[in-house]
N, C-alpha and C positions, 0 to 999 in steps of 0.2 A: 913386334908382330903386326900389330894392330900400324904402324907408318907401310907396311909392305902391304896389305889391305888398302890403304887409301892407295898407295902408288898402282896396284892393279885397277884399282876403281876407277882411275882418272882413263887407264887405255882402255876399260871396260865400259867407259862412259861415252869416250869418243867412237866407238865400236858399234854401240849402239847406237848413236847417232846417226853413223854412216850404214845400217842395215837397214831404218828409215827411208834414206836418202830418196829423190825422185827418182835418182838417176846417178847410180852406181858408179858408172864406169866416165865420167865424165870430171870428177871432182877433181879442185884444182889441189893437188898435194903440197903447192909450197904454203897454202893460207895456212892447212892443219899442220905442217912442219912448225913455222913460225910462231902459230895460233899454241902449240905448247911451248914451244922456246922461250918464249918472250916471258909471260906469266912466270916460269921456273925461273928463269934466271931474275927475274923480279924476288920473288917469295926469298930465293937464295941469298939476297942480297939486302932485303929488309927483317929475315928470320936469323941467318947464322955469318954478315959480314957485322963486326962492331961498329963502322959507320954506318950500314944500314942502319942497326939496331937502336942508335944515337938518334936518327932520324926518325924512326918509330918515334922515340919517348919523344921527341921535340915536337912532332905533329899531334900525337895524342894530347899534349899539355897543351899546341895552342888553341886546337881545338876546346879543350875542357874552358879556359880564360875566355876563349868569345861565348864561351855557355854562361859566364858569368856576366859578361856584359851585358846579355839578353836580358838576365833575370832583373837586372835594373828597372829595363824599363817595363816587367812584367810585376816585379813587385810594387812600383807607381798604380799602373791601372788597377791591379787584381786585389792590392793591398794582401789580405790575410789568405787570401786564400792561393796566392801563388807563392806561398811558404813549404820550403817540401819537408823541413828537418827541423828539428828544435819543441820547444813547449808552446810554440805557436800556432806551428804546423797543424791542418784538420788533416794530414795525409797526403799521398799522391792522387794528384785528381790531375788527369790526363789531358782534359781541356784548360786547363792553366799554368801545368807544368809542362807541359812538351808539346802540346800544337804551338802556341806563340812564339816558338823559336825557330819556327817555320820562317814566319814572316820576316826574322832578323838576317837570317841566313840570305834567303833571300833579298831584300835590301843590299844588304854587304857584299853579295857575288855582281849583285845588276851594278853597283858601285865600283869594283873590281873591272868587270866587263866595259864601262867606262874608261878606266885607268888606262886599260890595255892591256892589265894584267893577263888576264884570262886569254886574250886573242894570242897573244904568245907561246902560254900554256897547249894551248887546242894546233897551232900550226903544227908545233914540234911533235906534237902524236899523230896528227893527221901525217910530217911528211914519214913519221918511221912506218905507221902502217901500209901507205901507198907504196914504200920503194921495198919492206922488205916480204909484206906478205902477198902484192901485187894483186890489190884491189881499185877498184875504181875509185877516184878521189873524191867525187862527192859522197861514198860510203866510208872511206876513211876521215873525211872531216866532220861526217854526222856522227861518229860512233865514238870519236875523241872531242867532241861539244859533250855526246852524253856523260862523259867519265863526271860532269861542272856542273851541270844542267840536265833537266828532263824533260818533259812532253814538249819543251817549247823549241830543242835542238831541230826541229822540223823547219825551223823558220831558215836555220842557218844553211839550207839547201833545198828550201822553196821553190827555187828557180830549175833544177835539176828534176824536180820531182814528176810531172809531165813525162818525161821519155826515159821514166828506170826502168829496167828490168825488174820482172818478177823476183828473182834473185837477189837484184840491190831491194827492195821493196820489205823482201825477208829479212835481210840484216836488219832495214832501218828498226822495222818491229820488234825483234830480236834483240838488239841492244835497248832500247826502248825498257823492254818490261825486264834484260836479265840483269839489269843493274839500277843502283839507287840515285838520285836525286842530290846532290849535295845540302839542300836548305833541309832534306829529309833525314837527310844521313846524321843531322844535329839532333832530330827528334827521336829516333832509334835510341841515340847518345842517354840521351836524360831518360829514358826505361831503364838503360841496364848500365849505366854506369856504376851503383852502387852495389852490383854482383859481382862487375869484372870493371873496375878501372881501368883500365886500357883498352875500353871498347871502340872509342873513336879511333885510334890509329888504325885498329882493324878493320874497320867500317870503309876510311878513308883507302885504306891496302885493298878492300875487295873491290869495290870501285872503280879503279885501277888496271887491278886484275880482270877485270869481266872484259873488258875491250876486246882483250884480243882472243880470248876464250869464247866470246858473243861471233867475232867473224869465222872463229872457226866451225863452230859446230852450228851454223846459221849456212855457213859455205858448203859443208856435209849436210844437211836435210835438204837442201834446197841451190843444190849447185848453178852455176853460171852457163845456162846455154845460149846466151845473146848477146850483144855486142855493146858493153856498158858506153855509153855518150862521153863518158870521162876516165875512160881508162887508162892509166899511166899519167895521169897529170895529175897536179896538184891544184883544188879549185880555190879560188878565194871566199872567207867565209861574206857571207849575205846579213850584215846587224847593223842596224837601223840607229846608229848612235844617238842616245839623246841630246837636247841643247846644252846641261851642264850637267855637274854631279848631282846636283838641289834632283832634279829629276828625273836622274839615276835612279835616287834612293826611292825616290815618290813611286817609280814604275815598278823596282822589283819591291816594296811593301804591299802593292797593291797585289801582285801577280800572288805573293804569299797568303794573301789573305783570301784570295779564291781556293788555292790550292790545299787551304784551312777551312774552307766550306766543304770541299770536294772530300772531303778524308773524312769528316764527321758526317756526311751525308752517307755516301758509302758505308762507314760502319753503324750508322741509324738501320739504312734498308737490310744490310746484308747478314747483323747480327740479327735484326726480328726475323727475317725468310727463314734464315739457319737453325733459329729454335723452331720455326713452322714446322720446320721438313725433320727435325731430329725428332719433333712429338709425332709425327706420324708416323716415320718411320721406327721410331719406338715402340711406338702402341702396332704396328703390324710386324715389325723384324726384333724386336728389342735391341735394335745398335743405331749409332749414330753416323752422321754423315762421314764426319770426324773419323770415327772407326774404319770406315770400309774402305778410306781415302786413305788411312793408315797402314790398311793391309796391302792397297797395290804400290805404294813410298816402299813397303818393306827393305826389298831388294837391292833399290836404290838407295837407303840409308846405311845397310851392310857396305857396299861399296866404297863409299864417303870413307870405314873406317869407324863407325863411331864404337864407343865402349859396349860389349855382347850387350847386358843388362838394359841399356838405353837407348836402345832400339827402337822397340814401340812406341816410347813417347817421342823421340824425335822425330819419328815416320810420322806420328798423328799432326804434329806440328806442323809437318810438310803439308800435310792434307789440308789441313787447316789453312795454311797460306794459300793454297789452292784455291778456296772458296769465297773466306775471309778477310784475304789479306794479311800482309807481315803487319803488320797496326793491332791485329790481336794476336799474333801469333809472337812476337817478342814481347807484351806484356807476359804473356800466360811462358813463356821461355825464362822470363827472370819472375817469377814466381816459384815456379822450376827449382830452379840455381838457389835463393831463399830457403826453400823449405830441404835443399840437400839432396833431391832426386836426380840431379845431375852430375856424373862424374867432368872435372874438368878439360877436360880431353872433348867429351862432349859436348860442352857447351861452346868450346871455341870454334868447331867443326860447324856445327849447328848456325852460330852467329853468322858467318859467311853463306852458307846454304839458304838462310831465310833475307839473305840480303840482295833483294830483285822483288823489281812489279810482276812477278812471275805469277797474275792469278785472272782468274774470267773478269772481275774487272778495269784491272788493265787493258785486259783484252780492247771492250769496247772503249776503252777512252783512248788507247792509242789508234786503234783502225777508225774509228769515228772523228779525234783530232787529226788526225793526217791527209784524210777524203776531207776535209773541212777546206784543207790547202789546195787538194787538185781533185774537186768530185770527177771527174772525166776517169780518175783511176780508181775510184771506191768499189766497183767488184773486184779485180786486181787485188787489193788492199784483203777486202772479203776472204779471198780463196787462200791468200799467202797464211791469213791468221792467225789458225788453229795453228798450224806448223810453226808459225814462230813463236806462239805460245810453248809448244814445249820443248823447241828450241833452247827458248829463254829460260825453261827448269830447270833442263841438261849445264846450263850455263853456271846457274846457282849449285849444282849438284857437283860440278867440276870444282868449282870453286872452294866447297865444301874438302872437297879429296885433297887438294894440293895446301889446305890448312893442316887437314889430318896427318898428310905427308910430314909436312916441318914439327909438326909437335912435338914437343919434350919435356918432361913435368920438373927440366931445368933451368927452359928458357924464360925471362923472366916476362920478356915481352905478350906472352903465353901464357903467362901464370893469370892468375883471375885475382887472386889478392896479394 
């Protein structure tokens, strides 16, 4: 019952999206055609073919291995305190278990990106986006850099960015904040790995997924009435290759280790305002941000599918990402799963749903990172934002439903232990 719930939720999802729309009657139907296609016949073939299934387990495990590699050189620096398990362990302390794996990940993709690996990677989903959901190629190469990379995919269509459309402008945002980061996607990993071991493949799977779910429902709020510069062509990507690997590795360690300021800074400001405004709003309404943010998720968490019972807290969760960030919002999610207040069903639903920069501070670091590259278009930027902001919800929320869809408390890929 509860997989036919998600499966309504995802045409419920997109439905809303397009009752949003700027402009109804104008939407291109082959993006939202393809924009489901593609994701289901993915989910189909990583949830219920056995070579997908293979391939799950083998991404989730090499994922888990470079988590090990990291702690190497976090257990050098941090010594005792970057111990998460054993009679040594002071506990999980979030600045020495899982930010510093930021910086590896990082390292290792700008290394990659080096190789060639990644250029390879990113062509092949730029040309399936451009030829089958028939978008402009500088929005299908930035949205298939995002599946690898995050805030910085902006560089790799730099040059384009000057004459987009409000429309290409929406997606780039869109994809931006409805999907994860890969150097981030490891740090997620080391919160809730030890509730649900298979959390990286999924992590990896939503990812993935958000691509083509991002151009659809970014295509529906915010349809195409211009004349994109690179429509039907496939652009080449714009990366600055370093002199050798040595300085590969040197550039993306550095780039991680801002992006390690940037996420402790954020949750410094954003967790003090949060109790600011909960003690106030406590002492005059007795509820919290949290709550009220919970009750308007309601509807949208119904949809996803999740377990009746687990509703509210996963609606508050959403809220929470809203405000907060997924940075507290999957600690306090596998605390959750811990103490047992989550049905599994849920919490697999849940993990995909909170897997996107889908919150007000993304907001300004994407429309502020991006006006950074062509201020000539920063109001542009401006006006698209709030829209691609929950564009990029919708994206997570979609995401969330077509989990709930494949779920089966037989599949093992699925199971949490």
């Amino acid at each position: 019952m509860n997989n036919l719930i998600s499966f309504a939720g995802i045409i419920g999802l997109v439905l809303f999206a397009w009752l949003i729309s700027t402009n109804r009657r104008v939407v291109n139907w082959r993006v939202v055609v393809w924009g489901l296609i593609l994701p289901l016949v993915f989910a189909v073939f990583v949830f219920l073919v056995p070579a997908g299934q293979k391939a799950f387990i083998l991404v989730n495990a090499g994922v888990v291995k470079m988590l090990s590699f990291a702690g190497e050189g976090m257990r050098f620096v941090f010594g005792r305190l970057a111990v998460s398990e054993g009679p040594d362990s002071l506990g999980f302390i979030l600045a020495f278990h899982a930010l510093p794996t930021i910086i590896f990940f990082s390292a290792l993709m700008s290394l990659l990106y080096y190789l060639g690996v990644m250029s390879l990677l990113v062509k092949g989903f730029a040309w399936l986006f451009s030829r089958l959901m028939r978008v402009s190629g500088a929005e299908a190469l930035y949205v298939s850099s995002n599946i690898f990379v995050g805030v910085e995919s902006a560089f790799t269509v730099r040059p384009y960015l000057l004459r987009m459309t409000n429309s290409e402008l929406c997606t780039i945002l869109t994809m931006g904040m409805g999907s994860v980061a890969s150097s981030v996607l490891a740090f997620y990993t080391v919160i809730l790995k030890a509730q649900f071991p298979m959390i990286a493949g999924h992590l990896v799977a939503a990812s993935i997924l958000a691509a083509p779910i991002a151009l659809l429902v970014s295509k529906l709020i915010f349809p195409e009435t211009g004349q994109p510069e690179t429509l039907g062509q496939l652009v080449a990507e714009k990366y600055q290759k370093p002199a050798n690997w040595i300085e590969s590795i040197i550039i993306g360690a550095n780039e991680g280790v801002k992006l390690c300021v940037g996420i402790v800074a954020l949750l410094l400001a954003f967790l003090g305002l949060l109790a600011m405004v909960n003690w106030i709003m406590g002492a005059a309404l007795g509820v919290s941000l949290q709550q009220i943010l919970g009750y308007i998720f309601y509807p949208f968490t119904l949809l996803m599918g999740v377990s009746w019972n687990d509703i509210p807290l996963v609606a508050q969760l959403l809220g929470e990402r809203a405000v907060v960030t997924e940075a507290v919002a999957y600690p306090h999610l596998a605390d959750y799963v811990a103490k047992g207040m989550l049905e599994p069903r849920s919490l697999v639903i849940t993990t995909y749903a909170l897997c996107g920069f889908a919150h007000i501070a993304s907001l300004a670091i994407f429309v502020g990172g991006t006006a950074a590259l062509v201020p000539e278009r920063a109001r542009d930027l401006a006006k698209v934002g709030f829209r691609a902001l929950i564009a990029a919800t919708l994206t997570t929320l979609i995401l969330g439903a077509i989990a709930g869809l494949f779920f089966t408390n037989t599949q093992t890929i699925l199971l949490t232990k």
